[in-house]
C-alpha positions, 0 to 999 in steps of 0.5 A: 500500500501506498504510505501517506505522510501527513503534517498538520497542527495539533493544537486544540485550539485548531478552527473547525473547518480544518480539523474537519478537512482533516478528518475527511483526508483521514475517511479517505486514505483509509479508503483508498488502502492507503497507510496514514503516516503522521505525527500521532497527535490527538488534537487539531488537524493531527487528532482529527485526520487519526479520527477519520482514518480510524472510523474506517479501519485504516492503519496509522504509523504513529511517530512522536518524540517522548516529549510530547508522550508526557502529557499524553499528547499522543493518540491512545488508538494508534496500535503502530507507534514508534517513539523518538528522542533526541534534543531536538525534533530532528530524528523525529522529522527524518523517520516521517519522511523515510516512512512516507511515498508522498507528503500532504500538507494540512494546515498547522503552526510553526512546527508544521511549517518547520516539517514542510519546508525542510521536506521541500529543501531536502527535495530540492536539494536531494537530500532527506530521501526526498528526491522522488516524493510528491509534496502537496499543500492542503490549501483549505481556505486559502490558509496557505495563499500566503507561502504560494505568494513568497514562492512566487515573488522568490521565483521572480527574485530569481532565487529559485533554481527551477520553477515555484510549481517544482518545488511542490503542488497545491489543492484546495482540498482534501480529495485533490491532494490525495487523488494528485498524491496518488497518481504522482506515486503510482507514475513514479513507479512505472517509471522505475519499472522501465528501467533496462533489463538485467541483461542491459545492466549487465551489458552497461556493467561490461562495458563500463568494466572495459573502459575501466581497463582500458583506461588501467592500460593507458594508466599503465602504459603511461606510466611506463613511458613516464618512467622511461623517460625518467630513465633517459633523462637520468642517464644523459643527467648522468653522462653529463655529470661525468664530462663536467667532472673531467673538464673541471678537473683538467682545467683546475690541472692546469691552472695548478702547473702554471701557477708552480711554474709562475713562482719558480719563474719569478 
């Protein structure tokens, strides 16, 4: 089954419109056989997309830090719960990403924004494991009207390295996103299924072994040749050396017998 990773708020204080949105995502992926991965909050947007998923007998892959388990923050219905520690949030991010195909975006707070935009650099960047995960924001409302704007004065900036629409998608709804989600995973897939056969890889990997040594060949022949040259090099060195020798000897020879024979002279 396809694996749904879901950042969104979980604060009590969440509007309704959007715990609501929340819970249909939750009814839907548990539709669609779908694993609903999230934060395993029991309040906000979280609460209410666990909600959903649960009354339909979907499964939920809970990740929380133990921070958050102190004040029984996480959802006491979730059966598949894995719990973080660490400083800091960081291992905590990195295991919902590892765990999901895609990622939807609900509306949330800092903590939400924290997760998508890192999720987002990591895919522009390549990094995070995010190079090949669809990234959609729930844009209910319009609450996230304000990041399409930035991510569009930014393009015109010229700071982005492609276009704003790359980075990630948006949808106004709940079904759209997971539709959109779906279709990109389900795409990504039979693109890596064309891969070349074995055979084909396996000609590409001979092929690439004979360049290799051919190239170890021309190393080696290279550097036999290097040597030679050395060789010749040294013995001229040598030779010439030798000849310096004889001639500086001789001169000084000779400047010593005509020095004695100055003196004896005078």
């Amino acid at each position: 089954p396809i694996r749904i990773c879901v950042f969104g708020s979980s604060s009590s204080k969440t509007e309704d419109s959007f715990v609501k949105a929340s819970y249909n995502l939750g009814v839907l992926i548990a539709e669609n056989n779908c694993i609903c991965v999230n934060g395993a909050g029991r309040f906000g947007c979280m609460g209410g997309l666990n909600e959903g998923c649960l009354s339909k007998g979907g499964h939920i892959k809970g990740i929380i830090h133990e921070k958050f388990c102190v004040d029984f923050g996480e959802h006491k219905e979730i059966q598949d719960l894995v719990i973080c520690t660490g400083k800091d949030l960081t291992e905590r991010k990195q295991l919902l990403m590892d765990n999901g195909d895609c990622i939807i975006v609900l509306p949330g707070g800092v903590g939400t924004f924290d997760e998508f935009w890192e999720s987002v650099s990591g895919k522009c960047l390549g990094m995070k494991g995010m190079t090949d995960k669809p990234i959609c924001l729930v844009n209910v409302d319009g609450f996230y009207d304000g990041f399409l704007l930035q991510m569009r004065r930014t393009e015109e900036a010229g700071m982005l390295y492609d276009p704003s629409e790359s980075y990630f998608h948006s949808e106004n709804d709940p079904e759209s996103a997971l539709k959109w989600c779906i279709n990109q995973v389900k795409s990504l897939k039979e693109q890596k299924q064309t891969i070349p056969s074995n055979e084909t890889n396996n000609q590409a990997f001979n092929g690439y072994n004979t360049l290799k040594n051919n190239d170890k060949n021309t190393s080696m022949t290279s550097s036999e040749s290097r040597k030679s040259e050395r060789s010749i090099v040294s013995s001229s060195t040598n030779r010439d050396s030798y000849y310096y020798s004889i001639f500086f000897s001789a001169m000084l020879g000779f400047s010593i017998g005509y020095f004695i024979a100055w003196k004896k002279h005078n």
